[in-house]
C-alpha positions as CSV (number, residue, x, y, z in Angstrom):
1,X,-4.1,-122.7,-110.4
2,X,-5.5,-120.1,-112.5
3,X,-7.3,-121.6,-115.6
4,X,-6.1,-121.0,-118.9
5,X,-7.4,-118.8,-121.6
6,X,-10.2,-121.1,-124.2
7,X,-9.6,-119.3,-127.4
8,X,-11.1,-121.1,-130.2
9,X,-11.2,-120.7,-134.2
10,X,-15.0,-121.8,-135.0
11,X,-14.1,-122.0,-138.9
12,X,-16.5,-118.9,-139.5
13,X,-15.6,-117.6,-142.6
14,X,-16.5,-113.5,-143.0
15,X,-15.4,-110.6,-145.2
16,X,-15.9,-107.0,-144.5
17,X,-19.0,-105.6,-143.0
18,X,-20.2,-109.2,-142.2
19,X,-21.6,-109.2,-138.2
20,X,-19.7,-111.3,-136.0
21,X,-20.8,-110.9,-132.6
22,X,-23.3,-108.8,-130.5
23,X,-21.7,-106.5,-127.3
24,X,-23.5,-108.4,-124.7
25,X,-21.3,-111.5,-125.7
26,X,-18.1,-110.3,-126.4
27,X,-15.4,-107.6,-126.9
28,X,-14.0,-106.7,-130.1
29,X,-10.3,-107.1,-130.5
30,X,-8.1,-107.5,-133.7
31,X,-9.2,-106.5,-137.2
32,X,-13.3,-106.2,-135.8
33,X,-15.2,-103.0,-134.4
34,X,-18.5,-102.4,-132.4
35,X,-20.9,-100.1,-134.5
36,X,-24.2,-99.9,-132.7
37,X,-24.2,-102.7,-130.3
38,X,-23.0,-105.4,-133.0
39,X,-19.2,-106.3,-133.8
40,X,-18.2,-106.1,-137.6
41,X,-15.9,-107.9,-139.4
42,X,-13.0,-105.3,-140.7
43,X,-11.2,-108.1,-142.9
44,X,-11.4,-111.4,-144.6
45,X,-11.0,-114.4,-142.7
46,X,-11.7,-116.7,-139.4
47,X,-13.7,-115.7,-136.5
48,X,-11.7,-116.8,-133.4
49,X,-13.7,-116.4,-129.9
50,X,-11.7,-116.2,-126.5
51,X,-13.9,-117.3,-124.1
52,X,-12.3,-116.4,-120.8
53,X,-11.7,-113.0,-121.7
54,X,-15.0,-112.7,-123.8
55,X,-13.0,-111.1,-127.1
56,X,-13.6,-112.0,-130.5
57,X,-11.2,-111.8,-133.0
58,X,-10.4,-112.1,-137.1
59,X,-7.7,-114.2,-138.0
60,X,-7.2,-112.9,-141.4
61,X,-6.7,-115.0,-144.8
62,X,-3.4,-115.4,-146.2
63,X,-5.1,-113.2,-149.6
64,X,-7.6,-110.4,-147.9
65,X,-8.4,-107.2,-148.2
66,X,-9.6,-104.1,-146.4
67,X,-12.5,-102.5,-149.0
68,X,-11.8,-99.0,-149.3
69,X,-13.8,-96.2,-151.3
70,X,-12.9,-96.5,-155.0
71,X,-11.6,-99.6,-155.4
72,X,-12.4,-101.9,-158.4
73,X,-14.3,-105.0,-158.9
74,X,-16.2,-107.6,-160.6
75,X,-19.3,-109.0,-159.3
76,X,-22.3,-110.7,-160.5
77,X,-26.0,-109.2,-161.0
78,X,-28.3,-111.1,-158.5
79,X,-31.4,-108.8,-159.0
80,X,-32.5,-105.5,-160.6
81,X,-35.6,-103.5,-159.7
82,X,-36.7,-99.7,-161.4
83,X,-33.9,-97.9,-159.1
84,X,-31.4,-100.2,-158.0
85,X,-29.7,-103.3,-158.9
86,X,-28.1,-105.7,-156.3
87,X,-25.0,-107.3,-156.9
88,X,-22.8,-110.5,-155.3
89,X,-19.0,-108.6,-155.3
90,X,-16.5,-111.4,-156.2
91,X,-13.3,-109.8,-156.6
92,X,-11.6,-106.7,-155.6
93,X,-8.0,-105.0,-156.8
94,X,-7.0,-108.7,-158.5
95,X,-8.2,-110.2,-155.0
96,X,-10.6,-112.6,-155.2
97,X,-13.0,-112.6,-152.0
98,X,-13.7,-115.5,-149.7
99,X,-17.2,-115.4,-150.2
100,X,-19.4,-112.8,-152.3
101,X,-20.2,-109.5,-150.7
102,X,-23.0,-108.0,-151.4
103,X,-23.5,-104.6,-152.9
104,X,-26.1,-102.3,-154.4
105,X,-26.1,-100.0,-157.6
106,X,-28.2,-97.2,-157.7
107,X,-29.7,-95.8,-160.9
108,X,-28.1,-92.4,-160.1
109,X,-25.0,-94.3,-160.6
110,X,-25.0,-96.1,-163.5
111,X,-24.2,-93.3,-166.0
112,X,-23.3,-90.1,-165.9
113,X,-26.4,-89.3,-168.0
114,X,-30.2,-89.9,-167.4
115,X,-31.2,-93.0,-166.9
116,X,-34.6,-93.8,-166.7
117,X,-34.1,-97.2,-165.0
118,X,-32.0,-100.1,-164.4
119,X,-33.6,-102.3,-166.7
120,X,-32.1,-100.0,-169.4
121,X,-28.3,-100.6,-167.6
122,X,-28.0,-104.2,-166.3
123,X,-30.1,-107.4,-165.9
124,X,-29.5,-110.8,-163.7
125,X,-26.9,-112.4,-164.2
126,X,-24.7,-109.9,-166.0
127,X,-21.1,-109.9,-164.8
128,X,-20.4,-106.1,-164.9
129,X,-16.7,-104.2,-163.4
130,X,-17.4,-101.3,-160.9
131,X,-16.2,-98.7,-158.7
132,X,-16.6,-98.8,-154.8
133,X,-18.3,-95.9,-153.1
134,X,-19.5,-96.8,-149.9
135,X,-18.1,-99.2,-147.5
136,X,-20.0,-99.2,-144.7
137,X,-23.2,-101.5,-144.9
138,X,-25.4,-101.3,-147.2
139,X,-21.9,-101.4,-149.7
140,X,-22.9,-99.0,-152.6
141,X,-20.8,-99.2,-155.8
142,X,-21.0,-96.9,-159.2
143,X,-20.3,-97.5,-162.9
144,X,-19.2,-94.0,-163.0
145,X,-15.5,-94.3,-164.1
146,X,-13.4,-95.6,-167.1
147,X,-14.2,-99.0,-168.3
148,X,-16.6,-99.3,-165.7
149,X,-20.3,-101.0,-166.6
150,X,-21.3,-105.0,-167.8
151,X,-18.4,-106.7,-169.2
152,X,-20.2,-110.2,-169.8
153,X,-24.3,-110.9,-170.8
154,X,-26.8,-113.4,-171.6
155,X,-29.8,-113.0,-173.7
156,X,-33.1,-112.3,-171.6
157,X,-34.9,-114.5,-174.1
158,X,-33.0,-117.5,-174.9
159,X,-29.9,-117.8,-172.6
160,X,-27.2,-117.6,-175.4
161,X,-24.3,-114.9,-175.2
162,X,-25.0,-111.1,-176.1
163,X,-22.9,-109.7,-178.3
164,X,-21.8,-105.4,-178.5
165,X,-24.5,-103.5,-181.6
166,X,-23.9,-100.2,-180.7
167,X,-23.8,-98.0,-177.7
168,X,-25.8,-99.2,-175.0
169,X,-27.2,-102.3,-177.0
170,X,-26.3,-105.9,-177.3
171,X,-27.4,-108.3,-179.7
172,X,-28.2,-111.8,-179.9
173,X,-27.0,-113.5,-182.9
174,X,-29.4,-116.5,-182.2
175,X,-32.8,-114.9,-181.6
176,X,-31.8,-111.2,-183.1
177,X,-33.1,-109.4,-180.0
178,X,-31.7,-105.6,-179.3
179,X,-31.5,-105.4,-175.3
180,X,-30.0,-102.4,-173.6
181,X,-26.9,-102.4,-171.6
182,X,-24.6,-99.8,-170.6
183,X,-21.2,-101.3,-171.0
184,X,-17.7,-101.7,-170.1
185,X,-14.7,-100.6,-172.7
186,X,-14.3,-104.4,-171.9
187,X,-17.3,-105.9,-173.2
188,X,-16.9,-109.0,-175.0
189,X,-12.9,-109.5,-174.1
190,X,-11.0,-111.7,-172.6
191,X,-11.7,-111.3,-168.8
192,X,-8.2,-112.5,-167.8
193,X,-9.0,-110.7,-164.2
194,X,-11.7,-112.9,-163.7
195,X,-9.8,-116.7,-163.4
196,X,-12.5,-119.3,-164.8
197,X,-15.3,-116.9,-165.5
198,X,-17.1,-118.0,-168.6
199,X,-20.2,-116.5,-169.7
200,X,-22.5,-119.7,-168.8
201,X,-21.6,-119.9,-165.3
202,X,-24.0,-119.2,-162.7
């Protein structure tokens, strides 16, 4: 009697890009690929391993999505250095993502004028809206579009909300401090999109 098939779902959860597997162990089979001796992750959802057959699989969330050059998101400002800033993606096109992806903004994206630096364009913890331009790992995204750039910021100084001055500046109304920012159309509104984002949450 030929024994049967031991597929099992090990409750992994990955997203797009994330590295499931090396060649040596398995096969790729639905919704993965092999790129350079590892197996990626095309979609949202559950590793499942068949160990007989030595394929690995993604079961895919009921809500997931496929990333694609230019889609939109929202996603949180982790870190920012003189040329790039990296940022946690936690929703794209309405979806919301099963865990955040990360991404990286360039300086050469952030406006389609000079910019010196990031520091002049975002800082941690800055909830911003952006366009995706690269999908492959390292993800690379662009506030180059309409209504693209930070939608939601906190005061460097003392923590409390920043509110729109004039172009490319917020203010604090409770220590008065000018910080630059370039912005979203969508600064300071309602971010229905983003379900239970408030501006204090980490």
């Amino acid at each position: 009697m030929s024994k049967k098939s031991e597929t099992k779902t090990n409750h992994t959860r990955v997203v797009p890009g994330d590295k499931i597997a090396v060649i040596e162990e398995f096969l790729p089979d639905k919704n993965c690929f092999e790129e350079d001796g590892s197996i990626i992750a095309e979609v949202t959802g559950e590793v499942i391993k068949d160990s007989k057959s030595h394929k690995i699989a993604v079961k895919p969330s009921k809500e997931h999505f496929s990333l694609n050059k230019g889609d939109i998101g929202y996603g949180r400002v982790e870190f920012v250095k003189k040329q790039v800033a990296s940022v946690d993606i936690i929703k794209i096109n309405n979806v919301n993502v099963a865990k955040p992806i990360n991404s990286i903004l360039h300086v050469s994206e952030a406006s389609r004028r000079f910019v010196r630096n990031m520091y002049e364009v975002t800082r941690p913890g800055d909830w911003i809206k952006f366009r995706v331009t690269r999908t492959e790992k390292p993800i690379y995204i662009s506030f180059i579009g309409e209504d693209l750039g930070v939608v939601i910021a906190l005061c460097n100084h003392c923590g409390h909300e920043l509110v729109f001055f004039r172009r490319n500046s917020l203010k604090c109304l409770n220590c008065n401090a000018v910080q630059g920012r370039i912005t979203s159309k969508m600064y300071g509104k309602p971010l229905i999109l983003i379900e239970g984002l408030s501006p204090n949450e980490t």
